[in-house]
C-alpha positions in Angstrom: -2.1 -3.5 -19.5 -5.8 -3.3 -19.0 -8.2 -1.2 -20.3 -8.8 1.7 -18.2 -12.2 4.1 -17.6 -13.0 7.4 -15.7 -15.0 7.0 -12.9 -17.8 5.7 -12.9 -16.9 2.5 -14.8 -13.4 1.5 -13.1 -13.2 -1.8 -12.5 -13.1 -3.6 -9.0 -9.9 -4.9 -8.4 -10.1 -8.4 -6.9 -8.3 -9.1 -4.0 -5.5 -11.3 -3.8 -6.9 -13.8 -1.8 -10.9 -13.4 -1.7 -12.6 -13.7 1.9 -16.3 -13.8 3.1 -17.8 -10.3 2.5 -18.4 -7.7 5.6 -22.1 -7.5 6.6 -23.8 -5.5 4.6 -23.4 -1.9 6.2 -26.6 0.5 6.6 -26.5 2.8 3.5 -24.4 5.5 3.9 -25.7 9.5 3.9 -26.0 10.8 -0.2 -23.2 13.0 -1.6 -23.2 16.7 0.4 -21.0 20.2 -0.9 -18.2 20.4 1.3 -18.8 23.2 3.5 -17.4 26.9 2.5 -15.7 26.9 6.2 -13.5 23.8 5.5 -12.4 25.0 2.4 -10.8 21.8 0.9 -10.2 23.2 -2.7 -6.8 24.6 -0.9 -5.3 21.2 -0.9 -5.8 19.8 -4.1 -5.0 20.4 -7.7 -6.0 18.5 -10.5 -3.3 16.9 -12.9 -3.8 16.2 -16.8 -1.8 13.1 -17.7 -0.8 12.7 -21.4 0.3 9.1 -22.2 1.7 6.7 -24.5 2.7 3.3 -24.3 5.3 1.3 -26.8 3.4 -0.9 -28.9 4.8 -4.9 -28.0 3.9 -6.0 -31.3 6.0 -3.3 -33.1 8.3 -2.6 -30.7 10.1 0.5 -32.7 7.0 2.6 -32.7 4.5 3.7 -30.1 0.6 3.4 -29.9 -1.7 6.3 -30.1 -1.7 9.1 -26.8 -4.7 9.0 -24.8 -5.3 11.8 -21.8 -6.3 11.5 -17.9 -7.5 13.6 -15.3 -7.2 13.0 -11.8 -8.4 15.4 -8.6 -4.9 14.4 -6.1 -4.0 15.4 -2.6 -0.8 17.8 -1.7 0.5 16.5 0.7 3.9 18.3 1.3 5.4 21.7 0.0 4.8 21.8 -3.7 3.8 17.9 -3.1 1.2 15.9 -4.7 0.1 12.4 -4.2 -1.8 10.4 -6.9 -1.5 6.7 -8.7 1.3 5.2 -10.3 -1.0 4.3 -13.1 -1.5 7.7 -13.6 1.7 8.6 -14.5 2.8 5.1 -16.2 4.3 6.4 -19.7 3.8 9.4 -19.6 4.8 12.1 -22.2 3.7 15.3 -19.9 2.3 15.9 -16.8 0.6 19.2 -15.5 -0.8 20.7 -12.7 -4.2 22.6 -12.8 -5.8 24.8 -10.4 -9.8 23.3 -9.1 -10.8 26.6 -10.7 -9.0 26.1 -13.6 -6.8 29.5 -13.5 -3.1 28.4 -12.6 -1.3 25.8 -14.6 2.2 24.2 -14.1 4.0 21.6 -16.0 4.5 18.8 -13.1 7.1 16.0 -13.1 7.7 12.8 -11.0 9.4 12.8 -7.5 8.5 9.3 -7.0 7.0 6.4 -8.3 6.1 2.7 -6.8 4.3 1.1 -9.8 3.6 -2.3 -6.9 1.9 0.1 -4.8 -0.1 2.0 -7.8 1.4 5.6 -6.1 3.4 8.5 -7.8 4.5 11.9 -5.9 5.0 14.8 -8.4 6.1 18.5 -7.4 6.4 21.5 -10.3 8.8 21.5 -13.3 9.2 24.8 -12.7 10.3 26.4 -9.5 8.3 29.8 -11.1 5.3 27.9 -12.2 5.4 26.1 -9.0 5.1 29.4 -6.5 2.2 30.3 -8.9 -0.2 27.0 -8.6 0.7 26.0 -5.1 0.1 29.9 -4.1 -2.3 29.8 -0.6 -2.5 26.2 -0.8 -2.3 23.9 2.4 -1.1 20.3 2.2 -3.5 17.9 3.9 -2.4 16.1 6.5 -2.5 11.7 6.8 -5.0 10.5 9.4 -4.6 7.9 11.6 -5.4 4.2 10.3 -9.3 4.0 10.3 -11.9 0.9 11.6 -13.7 -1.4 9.9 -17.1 0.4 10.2 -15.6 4.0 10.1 -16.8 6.8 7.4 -14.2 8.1 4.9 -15.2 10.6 2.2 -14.3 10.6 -1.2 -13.6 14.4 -2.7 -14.5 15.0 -5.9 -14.8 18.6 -7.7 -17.7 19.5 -10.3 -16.1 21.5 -13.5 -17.4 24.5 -12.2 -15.6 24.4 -9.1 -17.9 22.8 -6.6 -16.6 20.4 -4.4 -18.1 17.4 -3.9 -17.7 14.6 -0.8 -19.2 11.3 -0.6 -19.6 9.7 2.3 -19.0 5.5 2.2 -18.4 2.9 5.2 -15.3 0.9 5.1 -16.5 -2.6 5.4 -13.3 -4.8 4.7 -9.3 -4.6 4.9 -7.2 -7.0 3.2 -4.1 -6.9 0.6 -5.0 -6.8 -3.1 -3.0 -5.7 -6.5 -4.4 -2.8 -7.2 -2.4 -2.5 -10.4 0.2 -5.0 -11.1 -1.0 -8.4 -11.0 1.0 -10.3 -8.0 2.3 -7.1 -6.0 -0.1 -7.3 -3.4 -1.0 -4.4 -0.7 -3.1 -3.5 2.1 -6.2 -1.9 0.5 -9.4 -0.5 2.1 -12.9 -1.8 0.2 -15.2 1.1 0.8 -19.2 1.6 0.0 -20.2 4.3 -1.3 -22.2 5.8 -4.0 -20.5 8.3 -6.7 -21.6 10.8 -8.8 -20.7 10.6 -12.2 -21.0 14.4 -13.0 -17.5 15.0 -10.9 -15.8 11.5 -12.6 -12.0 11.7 -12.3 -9.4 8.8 -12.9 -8.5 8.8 -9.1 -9.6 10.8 -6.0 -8.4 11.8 -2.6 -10.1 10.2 0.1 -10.7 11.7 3.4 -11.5 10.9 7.3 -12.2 14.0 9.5 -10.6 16.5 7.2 -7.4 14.3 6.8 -6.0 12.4 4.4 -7.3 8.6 4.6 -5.8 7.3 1.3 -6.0 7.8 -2.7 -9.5 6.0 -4.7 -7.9 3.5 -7.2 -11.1 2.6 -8.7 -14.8 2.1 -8.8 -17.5 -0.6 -9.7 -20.5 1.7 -10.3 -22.9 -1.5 -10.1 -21.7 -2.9 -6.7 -21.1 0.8 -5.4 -17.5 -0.3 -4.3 -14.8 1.8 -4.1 -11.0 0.3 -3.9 -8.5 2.5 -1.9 -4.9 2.6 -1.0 -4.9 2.9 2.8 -3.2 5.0 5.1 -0.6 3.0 6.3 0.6 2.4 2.6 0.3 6.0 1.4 1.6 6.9 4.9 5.0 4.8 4.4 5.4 6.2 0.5 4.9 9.7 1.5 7.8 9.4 4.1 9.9 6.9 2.0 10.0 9.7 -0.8 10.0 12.6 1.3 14.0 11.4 2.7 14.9 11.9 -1.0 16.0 8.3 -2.1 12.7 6.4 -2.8 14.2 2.6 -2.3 10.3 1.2 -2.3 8.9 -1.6 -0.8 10.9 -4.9 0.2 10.0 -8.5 -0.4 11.0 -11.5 0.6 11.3 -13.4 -2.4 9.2 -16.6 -1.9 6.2 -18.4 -3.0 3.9 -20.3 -0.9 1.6 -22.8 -1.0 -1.5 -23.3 1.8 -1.3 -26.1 4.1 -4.9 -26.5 4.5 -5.1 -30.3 3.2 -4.5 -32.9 6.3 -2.4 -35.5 4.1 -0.3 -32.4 2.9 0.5 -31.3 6.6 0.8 -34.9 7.8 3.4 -35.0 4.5 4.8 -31.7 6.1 4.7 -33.3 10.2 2.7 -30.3 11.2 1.1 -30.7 14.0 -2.8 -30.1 14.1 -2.5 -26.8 16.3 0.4 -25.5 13.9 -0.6 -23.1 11.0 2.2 -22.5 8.5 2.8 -21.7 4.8 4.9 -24.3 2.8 7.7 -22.3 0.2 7.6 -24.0 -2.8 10.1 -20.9 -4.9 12.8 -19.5 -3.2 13.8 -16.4 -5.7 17.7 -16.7 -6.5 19.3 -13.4 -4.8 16.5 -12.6 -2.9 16.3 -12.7 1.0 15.2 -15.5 1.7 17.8 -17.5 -0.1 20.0 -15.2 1.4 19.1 -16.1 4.4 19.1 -19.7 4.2 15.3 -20.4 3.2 15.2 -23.8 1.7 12.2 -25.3 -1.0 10.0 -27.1 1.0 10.6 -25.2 4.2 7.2 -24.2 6.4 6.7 -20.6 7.3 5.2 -20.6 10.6 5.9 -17.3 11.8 7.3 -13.8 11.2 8.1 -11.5 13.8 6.4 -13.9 16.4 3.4 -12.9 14.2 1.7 -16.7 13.8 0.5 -17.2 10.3 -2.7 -20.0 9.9 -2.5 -22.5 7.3 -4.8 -20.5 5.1 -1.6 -17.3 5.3 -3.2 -15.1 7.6 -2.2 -13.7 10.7 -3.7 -11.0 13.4 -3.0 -7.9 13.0 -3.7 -5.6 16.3 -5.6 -2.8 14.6 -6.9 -4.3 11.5 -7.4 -8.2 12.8 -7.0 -10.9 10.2 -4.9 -10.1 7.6 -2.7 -11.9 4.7 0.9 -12.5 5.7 2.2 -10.2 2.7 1.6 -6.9 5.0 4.1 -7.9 7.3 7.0 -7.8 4.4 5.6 -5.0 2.2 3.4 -3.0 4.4 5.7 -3.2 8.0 9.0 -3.0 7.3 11.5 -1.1 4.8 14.1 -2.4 2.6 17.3 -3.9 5.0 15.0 -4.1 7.8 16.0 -7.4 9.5 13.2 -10.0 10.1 13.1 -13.2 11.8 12.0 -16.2 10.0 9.8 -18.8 12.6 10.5 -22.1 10.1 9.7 -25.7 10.1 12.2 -28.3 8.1 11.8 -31.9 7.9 9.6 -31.7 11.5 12.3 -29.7 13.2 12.1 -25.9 13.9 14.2 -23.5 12.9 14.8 -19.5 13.2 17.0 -17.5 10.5 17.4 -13.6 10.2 16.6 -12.2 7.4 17.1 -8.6 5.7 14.6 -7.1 3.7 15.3 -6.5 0.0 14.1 -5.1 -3.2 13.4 -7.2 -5.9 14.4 -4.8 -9.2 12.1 -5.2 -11.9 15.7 -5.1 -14.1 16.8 -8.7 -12.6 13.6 -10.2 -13.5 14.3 -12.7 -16.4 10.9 -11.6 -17.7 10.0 -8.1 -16.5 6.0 -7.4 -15.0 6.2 -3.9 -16.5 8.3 -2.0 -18.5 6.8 1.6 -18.5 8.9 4.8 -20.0 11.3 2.0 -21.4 11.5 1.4 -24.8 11.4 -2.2 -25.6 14.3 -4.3 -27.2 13.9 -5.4 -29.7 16.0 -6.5 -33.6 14.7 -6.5 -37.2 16.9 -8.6 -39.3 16.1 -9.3 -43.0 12.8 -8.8 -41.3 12.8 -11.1 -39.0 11.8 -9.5 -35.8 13.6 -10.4 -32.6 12.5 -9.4 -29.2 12.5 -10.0 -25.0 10.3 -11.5 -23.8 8.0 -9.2 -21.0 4.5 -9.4 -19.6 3.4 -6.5 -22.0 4.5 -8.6 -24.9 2.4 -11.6 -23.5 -0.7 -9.6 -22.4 -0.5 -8.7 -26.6 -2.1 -12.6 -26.9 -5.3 -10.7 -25.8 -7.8 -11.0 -22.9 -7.4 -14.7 -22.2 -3.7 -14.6 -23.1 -2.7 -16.6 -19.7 -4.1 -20.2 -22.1 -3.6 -17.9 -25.5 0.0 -17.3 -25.1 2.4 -19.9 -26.1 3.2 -22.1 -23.5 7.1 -22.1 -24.1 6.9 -18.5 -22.9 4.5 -18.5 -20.4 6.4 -21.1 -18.7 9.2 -19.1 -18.8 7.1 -16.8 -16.5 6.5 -19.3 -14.2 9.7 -20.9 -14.3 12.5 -18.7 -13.9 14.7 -20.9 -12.2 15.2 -23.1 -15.5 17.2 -20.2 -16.8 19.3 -19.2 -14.2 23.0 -18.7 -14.8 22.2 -19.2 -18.5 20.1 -16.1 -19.7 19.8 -12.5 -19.0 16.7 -12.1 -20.6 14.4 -14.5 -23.0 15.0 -13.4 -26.8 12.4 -14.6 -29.3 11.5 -14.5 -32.7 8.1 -13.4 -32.2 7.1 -13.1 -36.3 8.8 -11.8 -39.8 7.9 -9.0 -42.4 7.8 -11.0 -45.9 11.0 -9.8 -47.2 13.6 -11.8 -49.9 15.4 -12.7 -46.7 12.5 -14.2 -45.2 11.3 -16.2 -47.7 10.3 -19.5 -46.6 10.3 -18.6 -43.2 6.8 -16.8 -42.9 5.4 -18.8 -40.5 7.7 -18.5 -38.3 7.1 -17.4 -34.6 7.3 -17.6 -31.0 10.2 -19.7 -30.9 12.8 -19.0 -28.4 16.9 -18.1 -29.9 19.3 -20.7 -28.6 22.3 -19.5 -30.1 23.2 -17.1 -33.1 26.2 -18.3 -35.2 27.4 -20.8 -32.9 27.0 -18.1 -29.7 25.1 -18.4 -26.6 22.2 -15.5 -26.8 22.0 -14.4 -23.3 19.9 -10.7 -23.8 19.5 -8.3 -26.8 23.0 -7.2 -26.6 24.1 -10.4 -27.1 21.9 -11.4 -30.6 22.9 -7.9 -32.0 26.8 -8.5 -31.6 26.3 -12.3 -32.6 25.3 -10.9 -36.2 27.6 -7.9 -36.5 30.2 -10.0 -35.8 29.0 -12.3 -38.5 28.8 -9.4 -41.1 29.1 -9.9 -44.8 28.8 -14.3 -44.4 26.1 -16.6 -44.2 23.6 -16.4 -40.7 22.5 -19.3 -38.2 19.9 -19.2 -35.9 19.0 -22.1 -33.7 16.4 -22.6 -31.4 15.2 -24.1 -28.3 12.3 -25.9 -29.8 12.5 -28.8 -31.9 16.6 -27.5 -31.9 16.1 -26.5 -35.5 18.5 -24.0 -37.3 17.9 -21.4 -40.0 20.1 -19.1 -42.1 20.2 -16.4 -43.0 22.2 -14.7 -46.1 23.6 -11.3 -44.6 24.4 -9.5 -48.4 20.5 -10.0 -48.8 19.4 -8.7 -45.0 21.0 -5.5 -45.6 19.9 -4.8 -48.4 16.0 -5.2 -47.1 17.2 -3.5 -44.5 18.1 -0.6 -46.4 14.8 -0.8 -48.0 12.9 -1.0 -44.8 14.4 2.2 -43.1 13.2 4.1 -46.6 9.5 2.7 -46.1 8.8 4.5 -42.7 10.8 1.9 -40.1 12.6 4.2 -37.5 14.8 2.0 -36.7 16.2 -1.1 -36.9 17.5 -2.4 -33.2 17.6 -1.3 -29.5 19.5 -2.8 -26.8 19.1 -0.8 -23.6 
């Protein structure tokens, strides 16, 4: 996960697919008090976030808290909108009055961690009447321009509000948190004031609610923002009481820009398309029919170019991705507009969900304790993103490659494994002796079983109790023992020494 800063210093997100910059708008008016008529302190509340993530290279204990504070928008009764990240393992949540007189433990309604957006209401129906006492919920604007103002709300500790006007000079879809869950974001200019820095801000057109500020890059003076239409779509979504989230498609493209490639492909010269290289097992395409090597030429009747962009009639050229994940819900039914081997073809498809739980190796794993087994001292875990990003700041080329092509390449491991278990490194113990520099190796089998998830490796050595322990692995298909009379007893030895525990499989 990365590292994270209050306002001013967030981080510009970059956009999934980066495009020729707007023309440079004329600077925008300086930060002004909100005026005492409009009185927008009323429909906000600051929330204190306490948090504390697992630590992926010792799975059974956690890493030091750390604290937030965000200025958020209610936006329904006893409803408050702010960012998933906000909220990602979190220990307690609270609500605070912009004057700092009413408090109220908060908890989550919702939460889309894709879309980086959480909705929270009061732990406590009593607390709750007290801190949302005379407030009024702001209300979502219409989608905005390319060119139109938006303010940015911020509040001074002593209770001054501040708004910042900025012009919105592009539209386009970009992660905003998770890496490859891309959404329709605003890119807004504007110049901040560090003396009001919160982790995320409302931001407003004409007194409404325009969308949430995800972060800033104090040196470019760009702001990030989750548009209307997504917050719009959330707000609703969790408002009918069953959050489902947003649907995908479950494909990955490729452009179709180079002229051998689309002679390759028999697309014709006035044809766009995108060619589907992954077709997810379960997901709607396959469902559907979608075949590897297929063209996407169209959804909807919406053309998509060769580059993946088609024209959206209030924002104009925009990536294909809003069409899925920013148009429609989960079990809408789409239609496909396809090209195979030169011939077109139309399928239905119906929107689903891809669960982060059916992912052979899981994007995010937040209030989830990891998996993991200590045995002899030998440490055994699943593989996950969190676990990879522990490889460090370049750990896409630092991490070993047997794992990260797991990442990539699913399919090799469908039908055949739940989830990747590894030996990711030992304590030196009597039972590991000789075995110390082993790590990163991926567990085949554990005395003569198939290990297909956590579950699995922690029954294949119960089962085994009291005898002599194989492990084999993928690479090099080497085995090693283990003597089991000797693992307990470091075992024993390891709960006494401050280990909380020795397995989880949830």
């Amino acid at each position: 996960m990365r590292v994270l800063l209050t306002l001013p210093f967030l981080l510009t997100l970059t956009a999934c697919d980066p495009r020729k910059p707007q023309p440079a708008a004329e600077a925008a008016p300086t930060t002004r008090e909100a005026p005492a008529a409009a009185d927008i302190k009323t429909s906000v509340l600051r929330i204190n976030s306490t948090q504390q993530s697992w630590n992926p290279g010792q799975p059974w204990e956690k890493n030091p808290p750390s604290q937030r504070r965000a200025l958020a928008a209610i936006v329904g009764p006893q409803r408050v909108l702010t960012t998933s990240e906000l909220v990602a393992d979190a220990t307690y949540l609270e609500f605070e009055s912009p004057d700092g007189t009413r408090f109220a433990q908060a908890k989550v309604i919702a939460v889309d961690y894709e879309a980086n957006l959480a909705l929270l209401g009061p732990a406590s129906e009593q607390e709750g009447n007290l801190v949302f006492e005379k407030t009024t919920p702001l209300e979502v604007t219409s989608p905005p321009m390319i060119g139109a103002t938006l303010e940015i709300l911020q509040i001074e500790e002593n209770g001054l509000p501040l708004l910042t006007p900025g012009s919105l000079q592009s539209i386009d879809i970009s992660s905003n948190f998770l890496p490859g869950h891309g959404f329709l974001t605003y890119r807004v200019k504007a110049s901040m004031q560090s003396a009001a820095s919160s982790y995320s801000l409302p931001v407003l057109m004409s007194g409404k609610l325009a969308g949430v500020l995800i972060s800033y890059n104090s040196k470019d003076q760009i702001c990030d923002v989750a548009s209307t239409d997504i917050v719009s779509r959330f707000i609703k979504q969790s408002a009918e009481g069953h959050y489902t989230g947003f649907p995908s498609l479950g494909i990955s493209i490729a452009r179709t820009e180079d002229s051998s490639f689309r002679q390759w492909l028999k697309l014709a010269n006035d044809q766009g398309g995108l060619y589907i290289h992954t077709v997810r097992k379960g997901g709607a395409a396959e469902t559907a029919g979608v075949k590897k090597g297929d063209v996407l030429l169209a959804i909807d009747g919406h053309t998509i170019d060769r580059r993946g962009y088609y024209q959206h009639p209030h924002y104009g050229s925009l990536f294909w991705g809003h069409l899925i994940r920013g148009e429609r819900s989960t079990g809408d039914v789409i239609t496909l507009s396809l090209l195979r081997a030169g011939q077109p073809l139309e399928l239905k498809a119906s929107l689903t969900r891809e669960e982060e739980s059916t992912r052979l190796v899981p994007s995010y794993q937040f209030g989830k304790a990891p998996n993991f087994l200590i045995k002899g001292g030998m440490v055994f875990q699943e593989l996950s993103r969190p676990l990879l990003e522990a490889y460090g700041e370049n750990w896409e080329s630092r991490a070993p490659l047997n794992f990260l092509d797991a990442m990539e390449n699913p399919e090799k491991y469908e039908g055949k494994v739940d989830r990747i278990v590894l030996l990711s490194g030992s304590i030196p113990t009597p039972a590991t002796v000789g075995y110390e520099s082993l790590r990163d190796l991926i567990v085949r089998k554990v005395n003569g079983k198939e290990i297909k998830n956590m579950k699995s490796l922690i029954d294949a050595f119960k089962e085994n109790s009291g005898k002599l322990h194989s492990v084999e692995f993928d690479e090099e298909k080497f085995t090693i023992y283990l003597d089991d009379a000797v693992c307990t007893a470091v075992e024993s030895q390891l709960l006494q020494r401050g280990i909380p525990r020795l397995s989880r499989a949830e």
